[in-house]
N, C-alpha and C positions, 0 to 999 in steps of 0.2 A: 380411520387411517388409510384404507384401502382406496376411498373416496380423493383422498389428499394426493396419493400415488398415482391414481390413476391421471389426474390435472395434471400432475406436475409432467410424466412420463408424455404427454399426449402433446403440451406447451414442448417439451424439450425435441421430441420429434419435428413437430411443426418448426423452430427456430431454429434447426440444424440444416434442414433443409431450403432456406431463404436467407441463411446468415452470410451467406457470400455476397450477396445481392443488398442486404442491408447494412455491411461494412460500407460501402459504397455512398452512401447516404448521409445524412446528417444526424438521424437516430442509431444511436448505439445500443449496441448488448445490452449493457447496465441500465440503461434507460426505459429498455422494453421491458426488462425483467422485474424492476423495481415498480411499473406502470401495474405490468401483472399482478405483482401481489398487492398491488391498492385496490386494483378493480373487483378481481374473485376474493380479498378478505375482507374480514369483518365490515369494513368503513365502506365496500361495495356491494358485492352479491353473497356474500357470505360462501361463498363455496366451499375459499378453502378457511381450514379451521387448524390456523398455528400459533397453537400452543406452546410456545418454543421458548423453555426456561433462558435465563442468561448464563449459566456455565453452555447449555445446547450450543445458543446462538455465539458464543466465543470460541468454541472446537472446532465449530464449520466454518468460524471466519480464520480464524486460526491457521486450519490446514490448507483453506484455501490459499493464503497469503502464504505460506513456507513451500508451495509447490509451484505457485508463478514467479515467485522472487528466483527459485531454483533455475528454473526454465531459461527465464529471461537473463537471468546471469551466465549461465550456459553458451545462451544464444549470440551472447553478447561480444562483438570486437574488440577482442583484446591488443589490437595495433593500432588504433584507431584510439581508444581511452587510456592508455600507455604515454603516447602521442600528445592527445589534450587533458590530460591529468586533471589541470589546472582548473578547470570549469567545476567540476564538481566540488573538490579539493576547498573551491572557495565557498559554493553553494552551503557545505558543511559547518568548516571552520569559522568562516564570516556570515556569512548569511543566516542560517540555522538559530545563533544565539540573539541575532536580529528579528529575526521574528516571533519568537517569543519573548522578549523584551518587546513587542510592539504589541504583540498581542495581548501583552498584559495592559499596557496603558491601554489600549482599546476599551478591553472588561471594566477598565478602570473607570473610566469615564463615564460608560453605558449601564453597565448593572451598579446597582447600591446595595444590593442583599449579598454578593459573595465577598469572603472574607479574601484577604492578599492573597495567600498558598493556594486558596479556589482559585483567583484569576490567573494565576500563577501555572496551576493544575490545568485550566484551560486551555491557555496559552501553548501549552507543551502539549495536548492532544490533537490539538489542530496542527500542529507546526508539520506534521508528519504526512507525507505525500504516499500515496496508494500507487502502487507498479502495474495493478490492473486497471483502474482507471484511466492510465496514462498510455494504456499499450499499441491504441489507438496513432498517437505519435511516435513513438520509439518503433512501432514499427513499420511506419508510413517511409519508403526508403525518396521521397520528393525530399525529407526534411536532412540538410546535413549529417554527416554520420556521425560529427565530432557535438553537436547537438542533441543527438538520439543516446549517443554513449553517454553524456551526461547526466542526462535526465532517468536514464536504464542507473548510472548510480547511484544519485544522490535517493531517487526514491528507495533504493533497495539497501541504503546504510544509512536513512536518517529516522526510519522505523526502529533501528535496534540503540542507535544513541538516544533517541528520546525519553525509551525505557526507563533506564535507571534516573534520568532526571525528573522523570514521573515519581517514580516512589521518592525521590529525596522530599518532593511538593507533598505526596499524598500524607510521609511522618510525618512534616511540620505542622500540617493542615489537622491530622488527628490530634498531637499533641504527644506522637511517642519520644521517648527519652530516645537520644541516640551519640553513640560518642562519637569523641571530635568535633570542631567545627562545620557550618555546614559544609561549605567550600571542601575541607577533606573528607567529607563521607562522600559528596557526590564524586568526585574526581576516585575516591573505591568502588564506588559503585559500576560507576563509568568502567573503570578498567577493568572490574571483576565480569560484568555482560558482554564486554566485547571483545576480552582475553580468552573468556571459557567459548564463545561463539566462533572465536578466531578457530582454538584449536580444535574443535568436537568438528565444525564444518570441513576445515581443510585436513582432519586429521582418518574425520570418518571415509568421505569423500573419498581420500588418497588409496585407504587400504579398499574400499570398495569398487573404483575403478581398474586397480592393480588384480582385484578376484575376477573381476566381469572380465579383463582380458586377458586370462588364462583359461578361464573355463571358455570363453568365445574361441581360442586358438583349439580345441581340443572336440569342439561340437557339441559341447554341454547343455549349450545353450538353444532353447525352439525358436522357432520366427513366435508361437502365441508368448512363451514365458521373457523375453526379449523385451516387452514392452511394459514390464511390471520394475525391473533395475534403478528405474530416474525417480519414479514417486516413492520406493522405499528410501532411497537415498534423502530424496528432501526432506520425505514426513519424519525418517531416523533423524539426520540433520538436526533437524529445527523440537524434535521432542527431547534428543538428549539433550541440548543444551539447556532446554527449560528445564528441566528436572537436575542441571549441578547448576543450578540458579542464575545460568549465561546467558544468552541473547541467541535466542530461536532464530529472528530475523536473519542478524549477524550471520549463523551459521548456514544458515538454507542459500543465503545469497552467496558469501565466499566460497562455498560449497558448490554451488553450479557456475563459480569463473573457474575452480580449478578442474571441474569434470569436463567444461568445455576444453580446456587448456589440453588435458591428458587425452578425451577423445577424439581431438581434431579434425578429421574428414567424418569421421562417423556420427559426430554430436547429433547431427540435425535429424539422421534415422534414430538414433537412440534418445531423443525427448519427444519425437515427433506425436508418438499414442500417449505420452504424459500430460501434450499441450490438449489433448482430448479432455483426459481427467480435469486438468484443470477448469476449465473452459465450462463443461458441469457443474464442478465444484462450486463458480463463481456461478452461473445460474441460479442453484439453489441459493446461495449467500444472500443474490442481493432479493430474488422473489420473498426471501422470508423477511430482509431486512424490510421492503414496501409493506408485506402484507401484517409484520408484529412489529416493528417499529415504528414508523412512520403513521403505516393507519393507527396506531394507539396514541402518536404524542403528538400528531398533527395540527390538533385542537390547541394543544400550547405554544402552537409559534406564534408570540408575537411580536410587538416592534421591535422589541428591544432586541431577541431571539434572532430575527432576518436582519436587524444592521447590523448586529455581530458578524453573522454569518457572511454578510456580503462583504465588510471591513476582510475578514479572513482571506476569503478568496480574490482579493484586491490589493489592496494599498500595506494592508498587513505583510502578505507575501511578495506582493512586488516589487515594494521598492526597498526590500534586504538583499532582495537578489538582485536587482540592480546595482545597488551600491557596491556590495559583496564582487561584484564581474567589470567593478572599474581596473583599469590597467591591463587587462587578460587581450586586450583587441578585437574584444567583441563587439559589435555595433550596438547604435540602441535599440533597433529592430530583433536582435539575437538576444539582447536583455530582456526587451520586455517580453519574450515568446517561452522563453525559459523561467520569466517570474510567474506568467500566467499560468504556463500549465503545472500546477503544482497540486492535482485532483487530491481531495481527502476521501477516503473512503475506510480500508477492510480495518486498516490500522489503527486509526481512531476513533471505530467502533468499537474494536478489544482493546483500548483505552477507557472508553466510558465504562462494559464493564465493568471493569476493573476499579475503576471509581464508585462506581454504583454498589458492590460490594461492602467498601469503607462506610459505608452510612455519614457521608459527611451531608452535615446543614442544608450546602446549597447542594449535592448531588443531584439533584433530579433537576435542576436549573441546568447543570450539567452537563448531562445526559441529556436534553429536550436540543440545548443549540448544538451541541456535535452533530444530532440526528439531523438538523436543519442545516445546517451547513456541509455535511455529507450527500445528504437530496439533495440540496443545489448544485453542490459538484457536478453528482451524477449529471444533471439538466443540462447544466453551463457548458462545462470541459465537454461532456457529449455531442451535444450540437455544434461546438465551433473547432472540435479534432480537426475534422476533414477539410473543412472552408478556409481556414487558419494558416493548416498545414501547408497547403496548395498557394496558398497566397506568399507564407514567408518563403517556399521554394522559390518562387518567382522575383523575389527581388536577392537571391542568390545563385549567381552563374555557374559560381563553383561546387554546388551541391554534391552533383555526381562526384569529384575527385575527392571530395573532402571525408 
């Protein structure tokens, strides 16, 4: 154990200290971190030794994911996304139910061992865009704002819709009895994760903002204990709502648009040592996800595994959101930059999971292409953040005003 802390502590030092210099670059965060745990686990030098059950590895992606969604929605311009509603609004409504409908004919065509509800089940774990993988864009200020707000929502409201449409796939796929048609259990389902997420996020948030600034008006408050307020807020957020059976995501994200909203000049000091935690948090994530994921199911990717995986990150996802952003007056240059960057990662990790769990059939078919299709994210959306971003700035004049 001690062995494992001391790598990881000694890695986090060293990439704390060059991470400004390799934002800059075409290697990201996630990229280095997920390299990390290939090379020092198992499938490399053996070093480090992660052991790391699957409820472990969905707590740490978990909390990772309900403290950057917070952050990021915090951070986010609310005049700005008010303003182009619209981008995301369609990204969800149209798009969203387009890609899982594509991604199911995909499976469809490619695998012959999963059953409908599997491809089905697939289809809807991949649909789901990671807000840390993506942060690289959204917070590149070269890329339009009304592009950056977008992308800041659709990743951090299409994690908590997919939810319930997950389990309506995982019941049918086991074979539970369930009432009503399917059409009305998903549409309760649908309403009950992101009715209870609505109100736990905006409701918790509300009352916790309202305490932070009365005890901040009265000096309650230290400069050390000052920087602990944001990650209780998110981890509270996003744990109550899973425990009254709502939408964790749902909550952590509406949750940091209304803390941004209420802390207004103050927001950026008051997440500022959260975006620390986070930032950690996602370290360890993805080092464990390289070093017990990846090095264990590596050996099973194969053809079939990487054209799924590559269909997902392509033609799967971009031409719903293309289609989906007809009439908004977005060029096709802003379509196709907005279908690209749709990284899968922490999300459709605690999707598989959670599938893996169910003991179905094809699960571990499953589970092998989300993992493969999340490593390529990682690779793909990492390496062309930066070159990408800088290039669609350039064929946009209006960037800065927008």
């Amino acid at each position: 154990m001690y062995e494992n802390l001391a790598i990881l502590a000694i890695f986090a030092f060293i990439y704390s200290a060059i991470a400004g210099r390799m934002e800059k670059t075409m290697i990201s965060g996630p990229m280095i971190f997920v390299a990390f745990g290939l090379i020092f686990g198992d499938v490399g030098l053996g070093l480090l030794e992660m052991d790391v059950t699957q409820t472990e590895l969905r707590v740490i992606a978990d909390l990772t994911l309900a403290l950057i969604l917070f952050i990021d929605a915090a951070n986010a311009d609310l005049s700005v996304l008010k303003r182009r509603l619209q981008i995301p609004k369609r990204m969800l409504a149209v798009g969203l139910p387009l890609i899982i409908l594509l991604g199911f004919v995909a499976g469809w065509l490619i695998f012959d061992s999963l059953s409908l509800f599997e491809l089905a089940i697939l289809a809807t774990m991949l649909a789901a865009t990671d807000a840390a993988l993506g942060k690289a864009v959204v917070t590149n200020e070269a890329v339009p704002s009304r592009i950056r707000e977008g992308l800041n929502a659709e990743s951090g409201l299409n994690d908590g819709i997919c939810v319930p449409i997950l389990f309506v796939f995982i019941a049918l796929a086991v074979g539970s009895e369930v009432e009503g048609s399917t059409m009305g259990l998903a549409l309760k389902l649908v309403a009950q994760e992101i009715g209870i997420g609505l109100v736990v996020g905006l409701g918790l948030t509300f009352l916790g903002a309202k305490v932070l600034k009365y005890c901040y008006a009265r000096g309650w408050v230290t400069e050390i204990w000052g920087q602990i307020p944001v990650v209780g807020l998110a981890f509270g957020s996003f744990a109550l709502a899973q425990s009254l059976h709502g939408s964790g995501y749902i909550a952590a994200f509406t949750g940091g648009i209304l803390f941004g909203f209420l802390a207004k000049q103050q927001t950026h000091k008051l997440v500022h040592a959260a975006e620390g935690v986070g930032e950690t948090l996602a370290l360890l994530t993805w080092v464990v996800f390289g070093a017990a994921v990846v090095g264990d199911l590596f050996q099973y990717f194969n053809w079939q595994v990487i054209l799924y995986a590559v269909l997902s990150l392509t033609i799967v996802r971009m031409l719903p959101v293309y289609v989906s952003l007809t009439g908004t007056g977005e060029n096709n240059h802003s379509k196709l930059f907005l279908g690209w960057f749709g990284p899968r990662g922490l999300a459709s990790i605690v999707f598989a999971i959670i599938v893996l769990n169910e003991n179905l059939p094809g699960g571990k078919v499953l589970a092998i292409t989300v993992a493969c299709t999340v490593f390529l994210s990682v690779l793909a959306h990492g390496i062309s953040a930066n070159p990408l971003a800088n290039a669609f700035a350039r064929k946009q004049p209006s960037a800065k005003k927008d």
